[in-house]
DRENDO-1510 file (C-alpha; in Angstrom, 1 decimal, always signed):
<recs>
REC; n; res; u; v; w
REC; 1; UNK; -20.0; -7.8; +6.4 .
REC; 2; UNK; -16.9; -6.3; +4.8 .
REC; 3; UNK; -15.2; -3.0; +5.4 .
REC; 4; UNK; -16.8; -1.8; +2.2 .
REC; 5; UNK; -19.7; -2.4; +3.2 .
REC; 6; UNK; -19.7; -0.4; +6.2 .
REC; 7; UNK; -18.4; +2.9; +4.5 .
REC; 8; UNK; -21.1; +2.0; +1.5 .
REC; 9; UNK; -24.1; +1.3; +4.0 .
REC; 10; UNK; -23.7; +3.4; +6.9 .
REC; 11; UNK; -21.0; +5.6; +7.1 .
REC; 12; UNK; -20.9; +7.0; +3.5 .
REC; 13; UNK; -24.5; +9.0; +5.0 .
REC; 14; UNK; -22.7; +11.2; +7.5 .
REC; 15; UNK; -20.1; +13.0; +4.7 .
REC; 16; UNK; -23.0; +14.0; +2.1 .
REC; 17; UNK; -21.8; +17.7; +3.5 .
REC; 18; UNK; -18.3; +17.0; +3.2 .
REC; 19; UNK; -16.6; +17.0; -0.1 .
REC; 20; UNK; -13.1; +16.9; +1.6 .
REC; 21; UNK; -14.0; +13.5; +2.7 .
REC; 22; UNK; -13.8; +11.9; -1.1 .
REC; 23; UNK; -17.3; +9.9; +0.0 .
REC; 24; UNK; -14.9; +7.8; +1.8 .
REC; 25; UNK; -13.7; +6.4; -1.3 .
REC; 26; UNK; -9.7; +7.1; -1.2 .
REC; 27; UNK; -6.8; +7.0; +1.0 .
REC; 28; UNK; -7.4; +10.6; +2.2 .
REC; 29; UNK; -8.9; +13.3; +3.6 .
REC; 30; UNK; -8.2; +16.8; +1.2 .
REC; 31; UNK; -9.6; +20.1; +2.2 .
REC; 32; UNK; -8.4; +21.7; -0.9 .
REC; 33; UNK; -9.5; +25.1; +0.3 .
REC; 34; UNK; -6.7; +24.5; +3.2 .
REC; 35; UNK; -4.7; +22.2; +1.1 .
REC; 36; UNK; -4.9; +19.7; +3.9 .
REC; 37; UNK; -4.3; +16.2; +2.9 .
REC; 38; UNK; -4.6; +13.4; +5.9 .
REC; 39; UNK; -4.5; +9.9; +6.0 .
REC; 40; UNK; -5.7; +7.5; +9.4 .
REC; 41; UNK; -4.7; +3.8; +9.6 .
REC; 42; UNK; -5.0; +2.0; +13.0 .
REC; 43; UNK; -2.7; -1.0; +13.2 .
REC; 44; UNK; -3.1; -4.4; +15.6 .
REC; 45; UNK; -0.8; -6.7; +16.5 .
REC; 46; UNK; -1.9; -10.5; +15.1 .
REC; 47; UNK; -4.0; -8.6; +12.5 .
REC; 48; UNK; -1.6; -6.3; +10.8 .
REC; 49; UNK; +2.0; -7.4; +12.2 .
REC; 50; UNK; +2.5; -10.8; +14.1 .
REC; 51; UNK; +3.5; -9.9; +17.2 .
REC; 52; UNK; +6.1; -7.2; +19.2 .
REC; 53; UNK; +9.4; -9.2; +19.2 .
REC; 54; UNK; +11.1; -6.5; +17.0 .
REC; 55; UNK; +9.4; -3.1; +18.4 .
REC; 56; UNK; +11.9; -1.0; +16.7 .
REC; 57; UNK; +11.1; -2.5; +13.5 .
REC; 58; UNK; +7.3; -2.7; +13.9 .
REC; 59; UNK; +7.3; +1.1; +14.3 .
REC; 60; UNK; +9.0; +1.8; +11.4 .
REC; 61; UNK; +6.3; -0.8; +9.4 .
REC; 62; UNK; +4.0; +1.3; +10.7 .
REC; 63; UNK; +4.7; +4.7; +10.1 .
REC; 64; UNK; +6.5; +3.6; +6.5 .
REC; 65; UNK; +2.8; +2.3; +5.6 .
REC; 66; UNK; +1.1; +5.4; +6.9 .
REC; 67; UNK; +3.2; +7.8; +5.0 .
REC; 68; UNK; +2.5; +5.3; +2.1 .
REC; 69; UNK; -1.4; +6.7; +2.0 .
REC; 70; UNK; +0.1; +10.2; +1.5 .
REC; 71; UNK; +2.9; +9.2; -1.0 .
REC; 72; UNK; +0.8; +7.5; -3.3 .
REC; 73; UNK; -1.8; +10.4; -3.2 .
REC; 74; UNK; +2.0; +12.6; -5.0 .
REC; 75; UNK; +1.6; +14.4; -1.8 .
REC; 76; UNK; +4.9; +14.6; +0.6 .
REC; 77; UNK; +4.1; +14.1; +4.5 .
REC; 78; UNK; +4.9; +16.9; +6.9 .
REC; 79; UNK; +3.7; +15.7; +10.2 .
REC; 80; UNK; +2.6; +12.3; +12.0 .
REC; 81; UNK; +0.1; +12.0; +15.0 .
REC; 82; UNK; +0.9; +8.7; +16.9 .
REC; 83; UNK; -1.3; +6.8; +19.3 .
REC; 84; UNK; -0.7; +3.6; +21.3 .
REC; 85; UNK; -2.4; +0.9; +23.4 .
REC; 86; UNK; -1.5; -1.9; +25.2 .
REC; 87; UNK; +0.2; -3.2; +28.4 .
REC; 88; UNK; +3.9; -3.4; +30.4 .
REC; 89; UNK; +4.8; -6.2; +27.5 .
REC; 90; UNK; +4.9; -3.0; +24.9 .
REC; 91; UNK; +5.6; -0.2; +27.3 .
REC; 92; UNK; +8.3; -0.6; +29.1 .
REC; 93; UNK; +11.3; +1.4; +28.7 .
REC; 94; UNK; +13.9; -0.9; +26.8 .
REC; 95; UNK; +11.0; -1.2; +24.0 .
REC; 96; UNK; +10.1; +2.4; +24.4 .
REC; 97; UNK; +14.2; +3.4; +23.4 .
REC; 98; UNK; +14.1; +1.1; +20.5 .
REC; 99; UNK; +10.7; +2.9; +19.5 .
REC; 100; UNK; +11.7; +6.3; +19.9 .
REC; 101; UNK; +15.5; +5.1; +18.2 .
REC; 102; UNK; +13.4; +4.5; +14.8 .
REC; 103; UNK; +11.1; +6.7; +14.9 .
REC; 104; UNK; +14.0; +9.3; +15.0 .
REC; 105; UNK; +16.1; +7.8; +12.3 .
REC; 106; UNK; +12.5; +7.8; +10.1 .
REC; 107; UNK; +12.1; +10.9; +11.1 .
REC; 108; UNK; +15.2; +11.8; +9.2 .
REC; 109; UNK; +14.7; +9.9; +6.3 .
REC; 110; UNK; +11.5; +10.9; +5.3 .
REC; 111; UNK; +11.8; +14.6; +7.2 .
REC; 112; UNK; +8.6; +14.2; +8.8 .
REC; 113; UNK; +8.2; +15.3; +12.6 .
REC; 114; UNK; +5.9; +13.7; +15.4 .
REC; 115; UNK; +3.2; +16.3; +16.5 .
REC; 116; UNK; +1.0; +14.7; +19.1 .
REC; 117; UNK; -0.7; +11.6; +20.3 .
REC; 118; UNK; -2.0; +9.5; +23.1 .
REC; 119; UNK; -1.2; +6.1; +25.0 .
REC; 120; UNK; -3.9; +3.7; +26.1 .
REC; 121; UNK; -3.4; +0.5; +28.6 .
REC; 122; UNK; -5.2; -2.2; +27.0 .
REC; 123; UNK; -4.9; -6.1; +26.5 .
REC; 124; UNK; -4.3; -5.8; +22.7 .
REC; 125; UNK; -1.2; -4.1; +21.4 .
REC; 126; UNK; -2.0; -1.4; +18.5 .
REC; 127; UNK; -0.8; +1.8; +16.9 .
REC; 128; UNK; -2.8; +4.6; +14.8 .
REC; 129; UNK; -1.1; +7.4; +13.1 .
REC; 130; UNK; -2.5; +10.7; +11.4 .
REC; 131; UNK; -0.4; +11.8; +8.8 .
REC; 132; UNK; -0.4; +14.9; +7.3 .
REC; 133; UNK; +0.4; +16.6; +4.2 .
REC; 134; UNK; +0.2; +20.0; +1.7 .
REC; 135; UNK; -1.3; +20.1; -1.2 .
REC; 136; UNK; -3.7; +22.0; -3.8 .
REC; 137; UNK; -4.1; +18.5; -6.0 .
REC; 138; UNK; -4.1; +15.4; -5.3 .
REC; 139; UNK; -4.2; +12.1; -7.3 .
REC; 140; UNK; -7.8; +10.7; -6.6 .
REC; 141; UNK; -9.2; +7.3; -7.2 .
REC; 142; UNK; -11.8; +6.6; -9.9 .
REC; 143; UNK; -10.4; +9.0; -12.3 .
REC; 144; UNK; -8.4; +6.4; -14.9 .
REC; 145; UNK; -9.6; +6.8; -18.2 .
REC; 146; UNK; -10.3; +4.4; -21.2 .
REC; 147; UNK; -7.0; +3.3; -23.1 .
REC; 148; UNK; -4.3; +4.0; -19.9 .
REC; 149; UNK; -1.7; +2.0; -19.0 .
REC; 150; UNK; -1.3; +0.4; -15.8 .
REC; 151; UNK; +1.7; +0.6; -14.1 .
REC; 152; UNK; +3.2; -0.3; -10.5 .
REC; 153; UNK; +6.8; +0.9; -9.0 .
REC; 154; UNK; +9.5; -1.6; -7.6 .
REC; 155; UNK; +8.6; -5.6; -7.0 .
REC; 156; UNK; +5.9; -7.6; -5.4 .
REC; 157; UNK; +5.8; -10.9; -3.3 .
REC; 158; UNK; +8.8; -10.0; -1.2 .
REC; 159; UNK; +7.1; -8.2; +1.9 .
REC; 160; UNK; +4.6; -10.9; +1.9 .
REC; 161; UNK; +6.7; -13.8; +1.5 .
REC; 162; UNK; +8.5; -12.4; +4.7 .
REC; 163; UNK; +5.4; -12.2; +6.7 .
REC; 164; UNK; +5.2; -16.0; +5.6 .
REC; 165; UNK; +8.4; -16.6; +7.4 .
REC; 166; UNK; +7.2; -14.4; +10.4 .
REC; 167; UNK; +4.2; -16.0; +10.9 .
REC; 168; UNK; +6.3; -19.9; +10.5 .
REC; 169; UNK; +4.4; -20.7; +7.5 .
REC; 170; UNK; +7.4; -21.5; +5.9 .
REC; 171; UNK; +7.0; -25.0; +4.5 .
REC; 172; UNK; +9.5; -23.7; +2.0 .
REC; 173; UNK; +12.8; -24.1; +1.8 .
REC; 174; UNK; +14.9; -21.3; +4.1 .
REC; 175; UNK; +16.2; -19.3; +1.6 .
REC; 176; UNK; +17.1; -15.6; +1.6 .
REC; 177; UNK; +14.7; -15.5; +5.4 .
REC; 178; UNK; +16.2; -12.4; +6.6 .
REC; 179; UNK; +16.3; -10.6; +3.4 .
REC; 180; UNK; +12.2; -11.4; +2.8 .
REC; 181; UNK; +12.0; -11.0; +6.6 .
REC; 182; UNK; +13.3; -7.0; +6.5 .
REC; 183; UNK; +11.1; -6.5; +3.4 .
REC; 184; UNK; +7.9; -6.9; +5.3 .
REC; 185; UNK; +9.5; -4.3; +7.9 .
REC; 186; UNK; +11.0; -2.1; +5.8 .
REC; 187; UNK; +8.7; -2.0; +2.8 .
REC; 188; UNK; +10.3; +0.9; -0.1 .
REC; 189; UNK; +8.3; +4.3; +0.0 .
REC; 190; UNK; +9.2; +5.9; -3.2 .
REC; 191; UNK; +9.0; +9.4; -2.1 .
REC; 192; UNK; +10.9; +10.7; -5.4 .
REC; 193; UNK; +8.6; +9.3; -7.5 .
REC; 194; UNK; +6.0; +10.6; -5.8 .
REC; 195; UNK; +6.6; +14.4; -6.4 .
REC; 196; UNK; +5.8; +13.5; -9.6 .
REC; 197; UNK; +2.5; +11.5; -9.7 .
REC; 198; UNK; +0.7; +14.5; -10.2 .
REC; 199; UNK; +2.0; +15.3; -13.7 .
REC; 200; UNK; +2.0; +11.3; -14.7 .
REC; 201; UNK; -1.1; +9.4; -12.8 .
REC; 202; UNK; -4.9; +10.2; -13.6 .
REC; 203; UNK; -5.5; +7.4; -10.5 .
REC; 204; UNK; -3.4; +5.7; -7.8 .
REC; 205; UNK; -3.4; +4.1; -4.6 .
REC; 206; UNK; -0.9; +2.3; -2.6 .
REC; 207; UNK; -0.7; -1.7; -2.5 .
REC; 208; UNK; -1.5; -2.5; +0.7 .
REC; 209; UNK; -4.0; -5.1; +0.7 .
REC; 210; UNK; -3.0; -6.9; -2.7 .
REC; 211; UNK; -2.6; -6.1; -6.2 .
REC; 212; UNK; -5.9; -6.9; -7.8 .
REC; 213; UNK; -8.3; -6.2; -4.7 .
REC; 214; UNK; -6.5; -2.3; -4.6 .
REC; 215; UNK; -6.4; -2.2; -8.5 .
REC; 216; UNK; -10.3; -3.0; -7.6 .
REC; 217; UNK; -10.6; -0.3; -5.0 .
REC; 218; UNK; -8.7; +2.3; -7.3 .
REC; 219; UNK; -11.3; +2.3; -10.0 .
REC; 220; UNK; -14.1; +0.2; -8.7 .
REC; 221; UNK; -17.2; +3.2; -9.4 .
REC; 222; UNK; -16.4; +3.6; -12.7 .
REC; 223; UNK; -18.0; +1.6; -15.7 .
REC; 224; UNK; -14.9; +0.5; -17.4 .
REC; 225; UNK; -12.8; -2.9; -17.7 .
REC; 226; UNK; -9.1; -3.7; -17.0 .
REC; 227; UNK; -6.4; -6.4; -17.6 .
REC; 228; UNK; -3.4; -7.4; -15.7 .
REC; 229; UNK; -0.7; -9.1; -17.7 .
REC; 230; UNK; +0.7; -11.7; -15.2 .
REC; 231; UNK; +4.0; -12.5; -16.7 .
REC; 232; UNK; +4.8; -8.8; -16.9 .
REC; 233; UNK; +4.0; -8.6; -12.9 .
REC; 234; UNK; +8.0; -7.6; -11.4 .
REC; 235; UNK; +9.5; -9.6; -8.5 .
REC; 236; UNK; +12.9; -9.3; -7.3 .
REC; 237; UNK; +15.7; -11.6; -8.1 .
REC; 238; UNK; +15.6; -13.2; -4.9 .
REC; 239; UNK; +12.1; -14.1; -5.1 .
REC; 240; UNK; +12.8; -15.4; -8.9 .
REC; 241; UNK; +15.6; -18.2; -7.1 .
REC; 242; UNK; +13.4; -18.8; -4.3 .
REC; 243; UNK; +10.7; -19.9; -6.8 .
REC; 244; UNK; +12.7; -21.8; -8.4 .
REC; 245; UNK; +14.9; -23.8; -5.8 .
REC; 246; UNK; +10.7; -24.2; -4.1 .
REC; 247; UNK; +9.2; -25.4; -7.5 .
REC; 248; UNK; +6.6; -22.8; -6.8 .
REC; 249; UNK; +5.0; -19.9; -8.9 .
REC; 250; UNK; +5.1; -16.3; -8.3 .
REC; 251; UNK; +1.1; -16.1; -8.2 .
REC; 252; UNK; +1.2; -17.7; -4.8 .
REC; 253; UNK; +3.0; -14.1; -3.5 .
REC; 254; UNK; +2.2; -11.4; -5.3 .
REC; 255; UNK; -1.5; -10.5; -4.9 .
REC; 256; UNK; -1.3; -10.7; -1.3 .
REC; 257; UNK; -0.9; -7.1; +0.0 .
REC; 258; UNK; +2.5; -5.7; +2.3 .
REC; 259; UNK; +4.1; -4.1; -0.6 .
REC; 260; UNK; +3.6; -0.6; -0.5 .
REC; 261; UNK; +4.2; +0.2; -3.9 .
REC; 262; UNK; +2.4; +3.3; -6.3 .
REC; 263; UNK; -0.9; +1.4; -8.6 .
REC; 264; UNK; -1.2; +4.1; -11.2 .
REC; 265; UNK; -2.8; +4.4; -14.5 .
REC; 266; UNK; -1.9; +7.1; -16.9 .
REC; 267; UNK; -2.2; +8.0; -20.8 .
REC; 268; UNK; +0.0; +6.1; -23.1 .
REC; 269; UNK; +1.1; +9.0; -24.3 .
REC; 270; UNK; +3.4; +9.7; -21.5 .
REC; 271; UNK; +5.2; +6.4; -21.7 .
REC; 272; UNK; +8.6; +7.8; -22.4 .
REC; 273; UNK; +8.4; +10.6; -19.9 .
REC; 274; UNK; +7.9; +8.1; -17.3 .
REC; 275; UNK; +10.7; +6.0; -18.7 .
REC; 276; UNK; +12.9; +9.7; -18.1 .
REC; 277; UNK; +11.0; +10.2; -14.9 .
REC; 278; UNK; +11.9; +6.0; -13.8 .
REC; 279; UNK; +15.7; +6.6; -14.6 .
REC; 280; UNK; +15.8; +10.3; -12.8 .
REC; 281; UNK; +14.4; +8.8; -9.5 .
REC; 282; UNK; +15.8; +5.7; -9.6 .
REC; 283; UNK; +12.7; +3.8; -9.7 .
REC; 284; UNK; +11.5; +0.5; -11.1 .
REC; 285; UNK; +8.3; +1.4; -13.1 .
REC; 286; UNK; +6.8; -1.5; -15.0 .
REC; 287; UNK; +3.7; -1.1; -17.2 .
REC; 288; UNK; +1.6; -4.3; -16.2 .
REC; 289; UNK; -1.9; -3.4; -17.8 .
REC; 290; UNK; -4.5; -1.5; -19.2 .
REC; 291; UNK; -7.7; -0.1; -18.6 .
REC; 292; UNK; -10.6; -0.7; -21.2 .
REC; 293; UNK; -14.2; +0.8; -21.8 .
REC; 294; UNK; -16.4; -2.3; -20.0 .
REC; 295; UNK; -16.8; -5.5; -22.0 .
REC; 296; UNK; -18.6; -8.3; -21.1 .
REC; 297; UNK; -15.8; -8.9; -17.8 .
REC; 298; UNK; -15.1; -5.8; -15.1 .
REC; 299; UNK; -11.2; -8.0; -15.0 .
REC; 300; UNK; -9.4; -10.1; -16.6 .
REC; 301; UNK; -5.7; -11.5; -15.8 .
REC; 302; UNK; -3.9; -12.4; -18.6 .
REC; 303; UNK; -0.8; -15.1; -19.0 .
REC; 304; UNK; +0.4; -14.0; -23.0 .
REC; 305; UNK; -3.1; -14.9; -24.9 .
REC; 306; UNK; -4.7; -17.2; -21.9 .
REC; 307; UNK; -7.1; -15.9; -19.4 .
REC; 308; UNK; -6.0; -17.1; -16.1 .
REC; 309; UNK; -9.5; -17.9; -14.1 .
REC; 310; UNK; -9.9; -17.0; -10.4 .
REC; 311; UNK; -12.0; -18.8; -7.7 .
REC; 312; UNK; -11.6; -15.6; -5.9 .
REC; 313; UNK; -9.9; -12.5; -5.9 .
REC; 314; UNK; -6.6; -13.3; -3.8 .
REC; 315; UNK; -5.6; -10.2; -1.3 .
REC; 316; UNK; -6.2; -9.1; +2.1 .
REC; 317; UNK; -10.1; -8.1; +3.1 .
REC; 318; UNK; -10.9; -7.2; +6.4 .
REC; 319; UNK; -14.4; -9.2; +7.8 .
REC; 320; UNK; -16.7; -8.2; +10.5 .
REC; 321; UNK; -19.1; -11.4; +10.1 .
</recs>
């Protein structure tokens, strides 16, 4: 059973009385009578980060991907809730000054202050964070409409690839390590962008778990098509040399999730405002598909005029049996 499943089977029943909850289907809680916005995500060591060698660095993973849920919603994070479990290998106090080191100089960058939280002993390292935000509108999933363009900010492949490295997977040549290696830590969060989603997006959502299985999840109860155009996909130059000095291809990288960048969809009518909106903020915005009224396919990825066929969609799920 996936995670999908559960929200669609079982827990989907318990928020019939509770529009705020979005049916379960987006990144957030929004009370817009309170103009609440909140985002939960629990995070376990060997699941979502290999292990606790860099503490200081896992931490600011962690909250960077929280506040990720918010930013992708064009809502800008106010306050964090943090919780922790595990043992003396996590809390002790030489990690504990590294923690509370990056969570201060996040704290800065993103002006976002720690509210509350808890600490649990327990075999298995983990983190979950609240954040919260302040908002009368949000940009809500399953909302993109026929003839949009599909666009992502900044590269793909890098955070992943560095996870690769992490995890000693690595039966590539060693090349650019640390630089891949701090891109899984320190994924971008394009809060400048963000403030102005709300103007340019009809949907978004955050890539967390992989290009085409979020691009799934950001439009998946509506009865339309899309199409990704592979070669138009960004990666960073790095990742370009790597490929090439590893005879590889880009596809093995970039659908597999630990980016963090904005998925959005918005009317082609607003392509040179975010052009204007990409050179204000200093962000890489590339147009990499569109969304169609359904065809005979719900997807297709496209390589120029070939269809590229999938065994399976390549991202991150999470399984429960």
């Amino acid at each position: 059973m996936k995670e999908t499943d559960i929200i669609k089977d079982y827990l989907s029943k318990l928020v019939k009385n509770n529009p705020a909850a979005l049916k379960l289907n987006d990144d957030v809680f929004f009370d817009k009578k309170n103009k609440n916005v909140i985002s939960v995500d629990t995070y376990v060591e060997k699941v979502h980060f290999p292990d606790l060698k860099k503490p200081d660095l896992i931490i600011k993973k962690i909250l960077r991907s929280s506040i990720s849920d918010l930013v992708c919603k064009g809502v800008k994070p106010k306050y964090y809730f943090i919780s922790g479990s595990g043992n003396k290998k996590l809390f002790n106090k030489k990690n504990f000054k590294k923690i509370i080191n990056s969570l201060k100089s996040e704290q800065k960058k993103f002006s976002i202050k720690l509210s509350g939280g808890d600490t649990v002993y327990s075999k298995i390292n983990s983190f979950t964070i609240i954040t919260l935000g302040f908002s009368n509108k949000i940009v809500k999933r399953n909302n993109a409409k026929v003839n949009d363009d599909i666009y992502i900010t900044g590269e793909l492949g890098d955070g992943y690839l560095g996870l690769m490295f992490l995890q000693k997977k690595n039966f590539y040549k060693n090349i650019y390590r640390e630089y891949f290696i701090n891109k899984f830590y320190l994924p971008v969060i394009n809060i400048k962008f963000s403030e102005y989603l709300i103007r340019l997006a009809n949907t978004s959502i955050d890539i967390s778990d992989g290009l085409l299985i979020d691009l799934n999840k950001m439009i998946n109860n509506q009865k339309i098509s899309s199409e990704i155009y592979y070669d138009k996909i960004p990666i960073s130059s790095k990742l370009k040399i790597f490929l090439k000095k590893n005879l590889t291809k880009k596809n093995k990288f970039v659908f597999n999730g630990d980016d963090y960048q904005i998925l959005f969809t918005s009317k082609q009518s607003n392509r040179q405002l975010i052009d204007k909106i990409s050179r204000i903020t200093k962000t890489k915005i590339t147009r990499i598909g569109k969304i169609l009224s359904r065809k005979k396919y719900k997807f297709r990825l496209l390589n120029g005029n070939n269809v590229l066929k999938l065994i399976k969609i390549p991202g991150y799920e999470h399984f429960f049996s």
